[in-house]
C-alpha positions as CSV (number, residue, x, y, z in Angstrom):
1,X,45.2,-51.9,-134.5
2,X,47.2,-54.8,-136.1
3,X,50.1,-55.8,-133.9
4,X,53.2,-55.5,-135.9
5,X,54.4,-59.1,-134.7
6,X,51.7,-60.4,-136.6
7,X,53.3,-59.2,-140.0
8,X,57.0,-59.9,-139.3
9,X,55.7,-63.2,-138.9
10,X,53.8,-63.6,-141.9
11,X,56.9,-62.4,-143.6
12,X,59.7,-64.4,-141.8
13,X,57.1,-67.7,-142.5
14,X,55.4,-67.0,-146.0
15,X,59.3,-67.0,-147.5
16,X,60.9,-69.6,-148.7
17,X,62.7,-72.2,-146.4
18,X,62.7,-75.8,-145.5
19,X,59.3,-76.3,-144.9
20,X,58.1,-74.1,-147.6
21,X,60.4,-76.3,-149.6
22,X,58.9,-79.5,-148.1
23,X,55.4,-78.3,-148.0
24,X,55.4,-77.4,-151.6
25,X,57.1,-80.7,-152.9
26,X,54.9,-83.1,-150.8
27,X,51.7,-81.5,-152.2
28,X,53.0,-81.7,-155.3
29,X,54.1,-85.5,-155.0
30,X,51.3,-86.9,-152.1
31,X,48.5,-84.1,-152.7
32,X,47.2,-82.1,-150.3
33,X,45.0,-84.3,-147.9
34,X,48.0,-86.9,-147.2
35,X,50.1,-83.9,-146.5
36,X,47.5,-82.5,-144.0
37,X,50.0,-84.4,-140.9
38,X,53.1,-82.7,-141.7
39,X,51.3,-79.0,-142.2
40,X,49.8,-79.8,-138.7
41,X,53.0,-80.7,-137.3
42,X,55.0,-77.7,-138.9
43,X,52.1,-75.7,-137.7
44,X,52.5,-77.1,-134.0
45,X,56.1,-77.7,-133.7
46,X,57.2,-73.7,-134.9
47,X,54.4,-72.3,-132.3
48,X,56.2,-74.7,-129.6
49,X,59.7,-73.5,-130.8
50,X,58.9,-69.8,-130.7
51,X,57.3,-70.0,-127.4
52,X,60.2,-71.7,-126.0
53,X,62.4,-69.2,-127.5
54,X,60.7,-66.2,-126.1
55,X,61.0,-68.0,-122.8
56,X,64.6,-67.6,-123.5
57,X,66.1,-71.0,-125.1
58,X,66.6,-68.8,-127.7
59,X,69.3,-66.6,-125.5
60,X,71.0,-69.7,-124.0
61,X,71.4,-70.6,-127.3
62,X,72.9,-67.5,-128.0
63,X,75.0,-67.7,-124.9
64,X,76.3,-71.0,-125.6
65,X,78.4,-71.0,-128.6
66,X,78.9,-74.8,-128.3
67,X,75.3,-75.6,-128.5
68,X,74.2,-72.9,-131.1
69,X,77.1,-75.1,-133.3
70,X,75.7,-78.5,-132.5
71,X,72.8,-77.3,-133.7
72,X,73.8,-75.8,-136.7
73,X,75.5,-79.5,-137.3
74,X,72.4,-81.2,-136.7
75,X,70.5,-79.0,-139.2
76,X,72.8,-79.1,-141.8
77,X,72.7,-82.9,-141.5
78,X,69.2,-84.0,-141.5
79,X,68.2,-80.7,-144.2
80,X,71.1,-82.7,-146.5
81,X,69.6,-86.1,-145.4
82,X,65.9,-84.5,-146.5
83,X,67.7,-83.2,-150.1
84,X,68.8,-86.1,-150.8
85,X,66.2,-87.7,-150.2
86,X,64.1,-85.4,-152.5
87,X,66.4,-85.5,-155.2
88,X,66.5,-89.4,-155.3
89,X,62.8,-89.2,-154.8
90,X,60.4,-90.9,-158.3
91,X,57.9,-87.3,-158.3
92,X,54.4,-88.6,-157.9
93,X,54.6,-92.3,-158.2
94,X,55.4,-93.2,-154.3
95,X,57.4,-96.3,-153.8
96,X,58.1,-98.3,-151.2
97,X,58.6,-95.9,-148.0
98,X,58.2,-92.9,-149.8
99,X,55.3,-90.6,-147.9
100,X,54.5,-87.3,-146.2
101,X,56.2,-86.3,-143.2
102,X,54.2,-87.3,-140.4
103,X,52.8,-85.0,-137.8
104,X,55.6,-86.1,-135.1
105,X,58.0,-85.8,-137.8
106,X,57.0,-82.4,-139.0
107,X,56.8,-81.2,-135.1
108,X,60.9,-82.5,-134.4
109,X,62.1,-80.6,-137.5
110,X,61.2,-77.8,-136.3
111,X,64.0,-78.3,-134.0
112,X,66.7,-78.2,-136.2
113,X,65.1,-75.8,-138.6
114,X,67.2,-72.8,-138.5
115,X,65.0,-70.3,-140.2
116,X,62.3,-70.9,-137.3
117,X,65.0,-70.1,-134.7
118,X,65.9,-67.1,-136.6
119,X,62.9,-65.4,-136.8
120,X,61.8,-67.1,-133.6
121,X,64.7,-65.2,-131.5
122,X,63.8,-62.0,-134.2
123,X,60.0,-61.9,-132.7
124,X,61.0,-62.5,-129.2
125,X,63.6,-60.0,-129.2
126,X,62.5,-57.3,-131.5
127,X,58.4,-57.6,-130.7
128,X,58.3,-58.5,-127.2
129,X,55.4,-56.6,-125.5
130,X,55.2,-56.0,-121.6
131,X,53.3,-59.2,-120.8
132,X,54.6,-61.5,-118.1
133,X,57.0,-64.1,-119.1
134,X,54.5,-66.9,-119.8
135,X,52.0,-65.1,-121.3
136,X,54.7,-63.7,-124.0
137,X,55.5,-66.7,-124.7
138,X,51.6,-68.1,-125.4
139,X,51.7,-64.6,-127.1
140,X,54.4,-65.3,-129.6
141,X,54.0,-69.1,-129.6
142,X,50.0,-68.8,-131.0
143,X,51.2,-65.9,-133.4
144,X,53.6,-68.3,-135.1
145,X,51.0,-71.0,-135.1
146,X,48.0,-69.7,-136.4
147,X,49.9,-68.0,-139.2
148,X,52.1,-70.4,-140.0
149,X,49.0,-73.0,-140.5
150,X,47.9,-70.7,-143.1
151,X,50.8,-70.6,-144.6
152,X,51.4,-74.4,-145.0
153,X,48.5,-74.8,-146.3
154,X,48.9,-72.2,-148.7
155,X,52.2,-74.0,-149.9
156,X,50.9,-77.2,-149.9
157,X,48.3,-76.2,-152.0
158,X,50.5,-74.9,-154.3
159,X,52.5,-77.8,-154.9
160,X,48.9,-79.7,-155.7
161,X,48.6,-77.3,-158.7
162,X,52.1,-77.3,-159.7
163,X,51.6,-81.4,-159.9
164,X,49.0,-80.3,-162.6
165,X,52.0,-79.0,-164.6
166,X,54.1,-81.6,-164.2
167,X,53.0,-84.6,-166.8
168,X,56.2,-86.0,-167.8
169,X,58.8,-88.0,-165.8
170,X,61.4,-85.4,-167.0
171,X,59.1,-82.3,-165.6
172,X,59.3,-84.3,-162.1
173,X,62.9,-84.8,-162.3
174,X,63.4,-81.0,-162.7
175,X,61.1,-80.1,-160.0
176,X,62.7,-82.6,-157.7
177,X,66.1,-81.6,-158.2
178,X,65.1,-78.1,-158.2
179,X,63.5,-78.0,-155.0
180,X,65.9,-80.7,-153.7
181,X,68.9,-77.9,-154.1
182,X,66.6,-75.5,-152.6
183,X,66.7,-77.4,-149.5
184,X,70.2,-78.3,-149.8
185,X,71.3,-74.4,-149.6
186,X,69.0,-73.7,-147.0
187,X,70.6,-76.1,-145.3
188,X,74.5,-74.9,-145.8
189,X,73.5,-71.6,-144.9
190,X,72.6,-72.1,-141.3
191,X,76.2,-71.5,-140.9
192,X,75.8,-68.5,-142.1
193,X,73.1,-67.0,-140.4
């Protein structure tokens, strides 16, 4: 029988949020094998952050209003930094320092990356099973992993056929911008969530 933590996080990953955003817009603009180091980080860094909440940063965070908002702040910043970033972006002609997240990259946002923490404390809290602390934690940690790796990939590869669509400088502006907002709300609304 499937475990049911397996499809909440499919769901809670598969849907759009910043790295979906990312993911799609870097294969889009790099293609998929220079985007291979940031859907390995992603891939790493959210099965590192889930297993970390489920052995219970998640609940000091919760427990420590002070740090849950410093970490809102730092979320909303470097998302905004990341939109802007994006929006001022060229599309597919890279210039000067514009690349791919790298893998260490990709593993640190997951830090700040509110919508992993959300569905991170969601999984831990809501799908915990009767394992020994450690072993929950590998549990949820590997879950989030293997399906999120999937699911970057997925993305990425999307954003290498959606760069078939885009021929004209003023296609790549509109993708750009649009997925440049995208990332922009996602980043307001972690103080919301």
């Amino acid at each position: 029988m499937l475990d049911p933590l397996y499809l909440f996080v499919f769901a809670g990953l598969f849907t759009p949020g910043p790295n979906v955003i990312l993911l799609t817009a870097s294969g889009a603009r790099f293609g998929f094998r220079p985007t291979i180091p940031h859907v390995l980080g992603v891939a790493f860094g959210v099965g590192v952050t889930s297993a970390l909440t489920a052995l219970g940063v998640g609940a000091l965070l919760l427990a420590v209003p002070t740090l849950t908002f410093a970490l809102k702040v730092a979320a909303c910043g470097w998302i905004l930094w990341m939109a802007w970033k994006l929006f001022r972006s060229t599309g597919a002609t890279a210039k000067g320092k514009d690349r791919p997240f790298t893998f260490i990259e990709a593993v640190l946002f997951q830090w700040v990356n509110p919508k992993i923490w959300i569905v991170a404390l969601a999984a831990a809290s809501g799908y915990a099973s009767d394992l020994p602390a450690h072993l929950e934690a590998l549990r949820i940690g590997s879950a989030f992993s293997g399906i999120n790796l999937f699911v970057c990939l997925f993305w990425t590869f999307a954003g290498t056929l959606l760069a078939y669509l885009l021929k004209t400088p003023l296609a790549w502006r509109i993708f750009t911008s649009v997925m440049a907002a995208a990332l922009a709300a996602s980043g307001v609304m972690v103080f919301f969530a």
